[in-house]
C-alpha positions as CSV (number, residue, x, y, z in Angstrom):
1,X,176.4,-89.8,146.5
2,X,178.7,-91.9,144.1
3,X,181.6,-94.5,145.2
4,X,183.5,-91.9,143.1
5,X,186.2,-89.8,144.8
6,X,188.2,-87.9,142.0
7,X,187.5,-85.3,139.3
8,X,189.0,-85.6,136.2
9,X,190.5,-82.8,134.7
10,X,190.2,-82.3,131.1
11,X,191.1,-79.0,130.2
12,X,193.3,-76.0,131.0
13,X,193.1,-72.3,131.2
14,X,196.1,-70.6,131.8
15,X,197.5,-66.6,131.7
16,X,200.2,-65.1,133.4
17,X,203.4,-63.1,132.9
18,X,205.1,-66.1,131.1
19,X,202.6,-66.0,128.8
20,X,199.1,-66.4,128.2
21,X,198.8,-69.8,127.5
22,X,199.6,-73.2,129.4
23,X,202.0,-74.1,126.6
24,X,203.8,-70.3,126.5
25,X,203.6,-70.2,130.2
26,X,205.5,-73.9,130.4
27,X,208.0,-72.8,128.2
28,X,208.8,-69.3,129.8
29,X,208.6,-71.0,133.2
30,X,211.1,-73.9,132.4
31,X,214.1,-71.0,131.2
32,X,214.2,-70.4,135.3
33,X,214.3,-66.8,135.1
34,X,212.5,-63.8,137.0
35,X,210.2,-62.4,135.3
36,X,209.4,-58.8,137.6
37,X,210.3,-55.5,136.3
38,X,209.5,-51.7,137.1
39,X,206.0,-51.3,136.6
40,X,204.7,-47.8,135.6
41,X,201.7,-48.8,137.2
42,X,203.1,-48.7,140.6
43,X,205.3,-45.8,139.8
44,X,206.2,-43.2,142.9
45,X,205.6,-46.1,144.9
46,X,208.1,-47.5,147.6
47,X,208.0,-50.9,145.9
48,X,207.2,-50.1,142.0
49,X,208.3,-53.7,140.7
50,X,205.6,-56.5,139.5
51,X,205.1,-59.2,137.6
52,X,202.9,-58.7,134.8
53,X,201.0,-59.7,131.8
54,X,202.3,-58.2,128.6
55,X,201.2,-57.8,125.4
56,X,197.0,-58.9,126.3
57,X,194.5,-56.8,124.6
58,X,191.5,-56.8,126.5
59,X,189.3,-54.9,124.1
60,X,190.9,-57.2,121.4
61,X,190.0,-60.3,123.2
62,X,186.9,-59.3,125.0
63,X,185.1,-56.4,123.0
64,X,185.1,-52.8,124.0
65,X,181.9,-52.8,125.5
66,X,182.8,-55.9,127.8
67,X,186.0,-55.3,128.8
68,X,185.3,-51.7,129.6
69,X,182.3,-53.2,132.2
70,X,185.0,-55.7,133.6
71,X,188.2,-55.1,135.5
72,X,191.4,-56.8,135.0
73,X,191.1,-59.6,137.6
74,X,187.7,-60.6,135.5
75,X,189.9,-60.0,131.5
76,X,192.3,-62.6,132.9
77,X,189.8,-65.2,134.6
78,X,187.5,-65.0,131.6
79,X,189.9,-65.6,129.4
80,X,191.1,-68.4,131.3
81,X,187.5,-70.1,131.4
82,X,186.9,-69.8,127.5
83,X,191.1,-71.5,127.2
84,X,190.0,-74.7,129.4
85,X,186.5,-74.7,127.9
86,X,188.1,-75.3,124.0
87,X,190.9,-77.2,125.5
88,X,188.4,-80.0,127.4
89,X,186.6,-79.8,123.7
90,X,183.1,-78.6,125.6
91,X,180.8,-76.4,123.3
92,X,178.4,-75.0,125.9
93,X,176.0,-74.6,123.1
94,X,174.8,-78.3,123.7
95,X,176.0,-78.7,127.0
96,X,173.4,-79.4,130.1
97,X,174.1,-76.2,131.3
98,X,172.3,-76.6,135.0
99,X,175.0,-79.3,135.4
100,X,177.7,-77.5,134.5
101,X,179.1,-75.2,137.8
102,X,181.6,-72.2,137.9
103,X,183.4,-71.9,141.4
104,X,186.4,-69.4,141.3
105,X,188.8,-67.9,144.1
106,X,189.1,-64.2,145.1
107,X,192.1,-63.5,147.4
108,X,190.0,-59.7,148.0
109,X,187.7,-57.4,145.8
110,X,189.4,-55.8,143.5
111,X,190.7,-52.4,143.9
112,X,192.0,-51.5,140.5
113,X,189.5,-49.2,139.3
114,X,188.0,-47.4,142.4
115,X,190.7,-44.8,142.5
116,X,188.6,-42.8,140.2
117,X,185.2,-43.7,141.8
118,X,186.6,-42.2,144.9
119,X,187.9,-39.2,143.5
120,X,184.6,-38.3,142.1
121,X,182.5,-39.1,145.4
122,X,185.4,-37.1,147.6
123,X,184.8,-33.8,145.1
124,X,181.0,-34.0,146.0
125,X,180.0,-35.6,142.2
126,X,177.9,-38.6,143.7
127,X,176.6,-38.4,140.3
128,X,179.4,-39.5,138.1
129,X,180.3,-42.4,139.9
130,X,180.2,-45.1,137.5
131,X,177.6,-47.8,138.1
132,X,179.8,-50.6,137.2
133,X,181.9,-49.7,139.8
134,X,180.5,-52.1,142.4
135,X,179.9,-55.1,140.0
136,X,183.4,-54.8,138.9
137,X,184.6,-55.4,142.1
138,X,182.3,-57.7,144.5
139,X,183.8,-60.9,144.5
140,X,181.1,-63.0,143.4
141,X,180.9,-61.6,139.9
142,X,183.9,-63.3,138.8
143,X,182.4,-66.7,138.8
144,X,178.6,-64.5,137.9
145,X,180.6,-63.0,134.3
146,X,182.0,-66.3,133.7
147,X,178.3,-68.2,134.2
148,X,177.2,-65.6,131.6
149,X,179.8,-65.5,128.9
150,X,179.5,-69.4,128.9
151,X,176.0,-70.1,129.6
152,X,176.7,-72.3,133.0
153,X,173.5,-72.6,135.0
154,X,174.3,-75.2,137.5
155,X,176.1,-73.7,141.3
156,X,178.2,-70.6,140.9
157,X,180.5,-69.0,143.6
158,X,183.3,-67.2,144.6
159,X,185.4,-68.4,147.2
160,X,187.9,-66.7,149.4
161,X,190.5,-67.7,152.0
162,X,193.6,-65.7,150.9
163,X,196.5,-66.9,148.8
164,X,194.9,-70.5,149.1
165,X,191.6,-68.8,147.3
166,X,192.1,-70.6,143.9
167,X,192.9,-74.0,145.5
168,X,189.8,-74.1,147.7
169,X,187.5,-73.3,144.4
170,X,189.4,-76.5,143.8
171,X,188.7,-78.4,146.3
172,X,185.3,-77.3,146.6
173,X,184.5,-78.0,142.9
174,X,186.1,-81.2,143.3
175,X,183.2,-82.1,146.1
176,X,180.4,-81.0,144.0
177,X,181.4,-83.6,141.8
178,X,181.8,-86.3,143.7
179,X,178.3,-85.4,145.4
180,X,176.5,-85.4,142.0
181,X,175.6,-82.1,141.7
182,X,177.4,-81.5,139.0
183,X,179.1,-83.2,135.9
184,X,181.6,-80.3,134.7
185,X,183.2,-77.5,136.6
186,X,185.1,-74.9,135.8
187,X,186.5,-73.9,138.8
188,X,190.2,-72.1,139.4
189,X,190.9,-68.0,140.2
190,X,192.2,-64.9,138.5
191,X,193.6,-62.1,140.2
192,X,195.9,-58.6,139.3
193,X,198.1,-57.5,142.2
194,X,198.8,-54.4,140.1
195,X,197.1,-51.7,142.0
196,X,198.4,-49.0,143.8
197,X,196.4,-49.7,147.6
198,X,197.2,-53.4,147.2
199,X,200.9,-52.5,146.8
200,X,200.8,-49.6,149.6
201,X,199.3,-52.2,151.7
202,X,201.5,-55.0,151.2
203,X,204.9,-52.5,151.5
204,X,203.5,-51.4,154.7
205,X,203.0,-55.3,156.0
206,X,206.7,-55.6,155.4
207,X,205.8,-58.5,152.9
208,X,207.3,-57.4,149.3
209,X,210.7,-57.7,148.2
210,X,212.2,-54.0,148.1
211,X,214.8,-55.7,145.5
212,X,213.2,-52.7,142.9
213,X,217.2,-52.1,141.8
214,X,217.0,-55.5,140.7
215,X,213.9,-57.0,140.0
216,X,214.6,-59.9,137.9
217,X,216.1,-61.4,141.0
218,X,214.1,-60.3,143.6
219,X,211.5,-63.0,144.2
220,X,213.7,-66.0,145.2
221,X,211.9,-69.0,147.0
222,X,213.7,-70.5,150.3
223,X,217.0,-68.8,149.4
224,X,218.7,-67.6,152.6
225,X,218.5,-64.0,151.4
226,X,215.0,-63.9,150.1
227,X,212.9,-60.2,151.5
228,X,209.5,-60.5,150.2
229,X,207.3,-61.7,147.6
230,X,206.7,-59.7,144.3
231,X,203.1,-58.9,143.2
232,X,201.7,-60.4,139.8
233,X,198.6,-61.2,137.9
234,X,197.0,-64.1,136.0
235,X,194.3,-67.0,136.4
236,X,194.0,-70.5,135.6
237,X,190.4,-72.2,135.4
238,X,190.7,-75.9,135.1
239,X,187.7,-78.1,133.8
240,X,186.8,-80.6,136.3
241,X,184.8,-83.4,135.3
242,X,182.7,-86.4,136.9
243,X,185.3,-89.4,136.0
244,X,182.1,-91.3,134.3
245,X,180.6,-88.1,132.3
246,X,184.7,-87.9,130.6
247,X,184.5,-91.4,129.9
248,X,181.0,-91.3,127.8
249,X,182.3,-88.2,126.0
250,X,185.7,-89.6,125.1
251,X,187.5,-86.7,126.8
252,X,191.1,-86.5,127.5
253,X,191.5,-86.8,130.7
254,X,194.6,-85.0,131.5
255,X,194.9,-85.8,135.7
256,X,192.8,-86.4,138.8
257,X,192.2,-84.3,141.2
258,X,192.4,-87.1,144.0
259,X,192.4,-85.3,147.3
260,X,192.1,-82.2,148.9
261,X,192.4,-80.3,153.0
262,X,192.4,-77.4,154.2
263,X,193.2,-76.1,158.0
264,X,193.8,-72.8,159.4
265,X,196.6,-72.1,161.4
266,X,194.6,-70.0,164.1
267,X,197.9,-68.5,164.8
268,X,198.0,-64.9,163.7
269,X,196.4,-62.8,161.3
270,X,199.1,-62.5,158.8
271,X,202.4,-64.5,159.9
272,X,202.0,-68.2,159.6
273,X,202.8,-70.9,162.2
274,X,206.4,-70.5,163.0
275,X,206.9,-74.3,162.3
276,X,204.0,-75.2,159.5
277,X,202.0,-76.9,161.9
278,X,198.8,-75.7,160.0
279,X,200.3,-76.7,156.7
280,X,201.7,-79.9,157.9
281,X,198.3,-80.9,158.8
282,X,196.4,-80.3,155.5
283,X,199.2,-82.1,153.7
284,X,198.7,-84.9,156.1
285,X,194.8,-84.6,155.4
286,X,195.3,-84.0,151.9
287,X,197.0,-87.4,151.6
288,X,194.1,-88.9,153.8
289,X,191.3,-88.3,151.5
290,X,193.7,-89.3,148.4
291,X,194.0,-92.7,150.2
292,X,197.3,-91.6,149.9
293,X,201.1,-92.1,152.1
294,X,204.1,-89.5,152.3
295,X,206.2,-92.3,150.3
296,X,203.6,-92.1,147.0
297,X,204.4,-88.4,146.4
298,X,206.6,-87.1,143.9
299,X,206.9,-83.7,143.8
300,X,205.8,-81.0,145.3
301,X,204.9,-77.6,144.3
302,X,205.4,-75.7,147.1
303,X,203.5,-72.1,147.8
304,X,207.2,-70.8,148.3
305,X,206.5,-67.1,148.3
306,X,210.0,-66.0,149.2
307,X,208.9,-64.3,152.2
308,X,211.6,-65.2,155.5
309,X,208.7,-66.4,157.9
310,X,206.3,-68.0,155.1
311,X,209.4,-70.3,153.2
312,X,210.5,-71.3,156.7
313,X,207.4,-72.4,158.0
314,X,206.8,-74.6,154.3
315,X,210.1,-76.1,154.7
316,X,210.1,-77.8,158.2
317,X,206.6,-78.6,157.3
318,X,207.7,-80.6,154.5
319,X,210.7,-81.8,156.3
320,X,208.5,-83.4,159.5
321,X,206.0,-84.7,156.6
322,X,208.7,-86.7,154.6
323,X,210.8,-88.0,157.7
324,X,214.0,-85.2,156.1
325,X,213.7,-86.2,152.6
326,X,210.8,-84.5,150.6
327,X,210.3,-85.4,147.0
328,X,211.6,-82.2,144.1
329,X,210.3,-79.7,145.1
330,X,209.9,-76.4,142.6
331,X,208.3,-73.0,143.6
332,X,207.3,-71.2,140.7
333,X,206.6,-67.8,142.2
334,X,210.8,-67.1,141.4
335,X,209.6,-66.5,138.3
336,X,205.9,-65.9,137.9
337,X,205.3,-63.6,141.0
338,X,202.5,-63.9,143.6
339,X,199.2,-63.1,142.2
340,X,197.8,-63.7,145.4
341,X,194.8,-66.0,145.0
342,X,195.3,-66.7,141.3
343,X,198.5,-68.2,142.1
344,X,197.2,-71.5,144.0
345,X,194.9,-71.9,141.0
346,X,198.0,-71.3,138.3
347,X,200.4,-73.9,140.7
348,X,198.0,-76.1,140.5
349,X,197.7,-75.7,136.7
350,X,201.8,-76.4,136.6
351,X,201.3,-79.9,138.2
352,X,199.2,-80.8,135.9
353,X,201.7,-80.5,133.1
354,X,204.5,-81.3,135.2
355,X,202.4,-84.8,135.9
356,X,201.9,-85.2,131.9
357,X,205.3,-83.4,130.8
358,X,207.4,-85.6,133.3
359,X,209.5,-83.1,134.2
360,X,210.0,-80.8,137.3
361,X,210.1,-77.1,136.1
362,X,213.0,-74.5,137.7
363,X,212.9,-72.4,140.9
364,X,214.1,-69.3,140.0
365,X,217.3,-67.1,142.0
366,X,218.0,-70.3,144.6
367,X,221.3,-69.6,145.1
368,X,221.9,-70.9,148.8
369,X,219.5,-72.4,151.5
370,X,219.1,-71.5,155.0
371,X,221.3,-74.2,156.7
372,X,218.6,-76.4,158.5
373,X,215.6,-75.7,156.0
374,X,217.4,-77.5,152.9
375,X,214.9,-79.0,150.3
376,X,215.7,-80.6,146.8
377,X,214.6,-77.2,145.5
378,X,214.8,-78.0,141.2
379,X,216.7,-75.8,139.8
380,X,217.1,-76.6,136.1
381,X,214.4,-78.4,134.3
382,X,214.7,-82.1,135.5
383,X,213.3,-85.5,134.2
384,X,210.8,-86.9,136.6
385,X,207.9,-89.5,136.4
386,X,205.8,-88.8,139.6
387,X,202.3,-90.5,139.2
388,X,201.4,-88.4,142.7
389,X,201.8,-84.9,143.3
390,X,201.0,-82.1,145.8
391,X,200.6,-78.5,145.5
392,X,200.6,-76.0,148.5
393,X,198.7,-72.8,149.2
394,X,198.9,-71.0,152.2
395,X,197.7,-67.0,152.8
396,X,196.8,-64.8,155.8
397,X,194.4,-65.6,158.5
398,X,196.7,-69.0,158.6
399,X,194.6,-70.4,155.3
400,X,195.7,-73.3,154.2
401,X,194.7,-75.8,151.2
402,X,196.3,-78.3,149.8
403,X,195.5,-80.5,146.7
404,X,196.6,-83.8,145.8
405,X,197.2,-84.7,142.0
406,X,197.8,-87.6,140.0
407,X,198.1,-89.3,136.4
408,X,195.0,-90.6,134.8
């Protein structure tokens, strides 16, 4: 194992409803509006509001013949890969592809296209069950399609520990790196909320916002009236590097990934630990393993998924960590949505260009604070020059990861 202790990261994948690219998605993201809306998808439904994708041509993008094999999770994580692939200036073609690693996030298997699958075995016709049903939807054959479409032949996995899937690919691509198994990775997540068991699921948890009359404001991060979180899509794949390999290739290096925790709350199978005590502690590790103090951090992007119990717990978690003054904080799920284990992998994509950018992107709908809880929630695009940064993922089964960031 190598003194080394960060990954570089040299390229970025990005899709979701702000657009699908990191430079549309920055742009859409720093105007500070919602972005959910009636979803026809989800129509008939209790909650029949998302944020989503618009205007992506699968076939288009993919081929017909691929993208009718692959769900939409897999379109949008694919996609991703081949975005951070051209963007770190890689051509697999000449790569040493049994160096090169794929390790992705799955908040769940996907549901999207079993509805007919079902169907057909319920009516007794076993025999028109589609084959692809399964590989569409185990897990593992995110980071499996991606492996194949860009000839990667080093370790491939799929990860899963909630909402904090796509951070732990992180943090687990991050150590394959530093232990020399591998000089690229592509690691990050890509997920669509928009199917109709998810949803029916998640109404019946009580965790969505049932804002359908007005969507656009519906998901609002640590506002005092926030309901619920609204459902999205997208993925974000980021290339990670060995710091040494970037350097011999003259690559870009557009941030380190420095340090990295996780912790599980152990608390309760969906709510989190009333006061963050799970979170706390992977931010505290986190900064451990960046060689990192409280004081060198600034900004964080919070999970914030505008849920009463999840916001609360973030908040005086963040309060205890920073002594009652946490760095600007932004929470981009007021506009973007929760796309449940995509989203730690797209928040972590925002801090990189918040790190390179210099400025803090917009919460979206903050109007007031609980009295007690208050952060310095951004809510306009600000000027900032952090050299540190953290991003937060938390998810059920008290899963928490948390990654720290920095400039070159």
């Amino acid at each position: 194992m190598s003194d080394v202790r960060e990954a570089a990261v040299t390229g970025i994948g990005l899709l979701t409803p702000g657009g699908v690219t990191a430079d549309a998605t920055w742009t859409t993201l720093c105007r500070g509006r919602g972005l959910a809306r009636t979803d026809p998808v989800l129509a008939g439904l209790p909650v029949d509001i998302s944020c989503r994708i618009e205007d992506l041509d699968a076939e288009a993008a993919l081929g017909r013949r691929l993208a009718r094999r692959l769900d939409r999770s897999t379109h949008l994580v694919l996609l991703a890969a081949r975005q951070a692939v051209a963007d770190a200036k890689l051509d697999p073609a000449v790569w040493r592809a049994p160096r090169v690693g794929v390790v992705l996030g799955s908040g769940g298997n996907s549901l999207a296209t079993y509805q007919r699958e079902f169907d057909l075995l319920g009516r007794g016709q076993h025999h028109l069950v589609s084959p692809t049903a399964l590989t569409r939807s185990v897990p593992s054959m995110i980071a499996a399609e991606v492996a194949l479409d860009l000839t990667a032949q080093g370790p491939n996995f799929t990860v899963a520990s909630a909402c904090s899937s796509g951070a732990t690919a992180l943090a687990v691509a991050r150590q394959l790196i530093v232990a020399g198994a591998c000089d690229i990775v592509l690691a990050g997540a890509g997920e669509s909320g928009r199917d109709r068991m998810g949803a029916t699921c998640f109404t019946q948890l009580k965790a969505l916002s049932g804002r359908t009359a007005d969507p656009e404001r519906a998901s609002r991060p640590f506002d005092a009236a926030r309901d619920g979180f609204v459902l999205s899509e997208g993925a974000a794949v980021l290339v990670l590097e060995h710091p040494d390999h970037a350097r011999r290739r003259g690559a870009h290096v557009r941030a380190l990934l420095r340090g990295a925790a996780s912790t599980c709350d152990a608390h309760h199978p969906v709510a989190p630990h009333p006061e963050g005590a799970g979170a706390e502690q992977a931010m505290r590790d986190a900064l451990a393993d960046a060689g990192c103090a409280p004081r060198d951090i600034g900004h964080v992007n919070a999970h914030g998924t505008s849920t009463p119990a999840g916001d609360t717990a973030e908040a005086r978690a963040l309060l205890r960590l920073f002594d009652g003054s946490p760095p600007p904080v932004t929470a981009p799920k007021g506009s973007l949505g929760h796309a449940l284990g995509a989203s730690a992998a797209i928040e972590a994509a925002l801090t990189v260009l918040t790190l390179e950018r210099r400025t803090v992107p917009p919460t979206a709908n903050l109007v007031a604070q609980t009295p007690g809880q208050e952060l310095d929630v951004v809510t306009a695009p600000r000027p900032a020059a952090p050299a540190a940064a953290l991003t937060n993922s938390f998810g059920f089964g008290g899963q928490n990861t948390v990654l720290v960031l920095t400039t070159p």
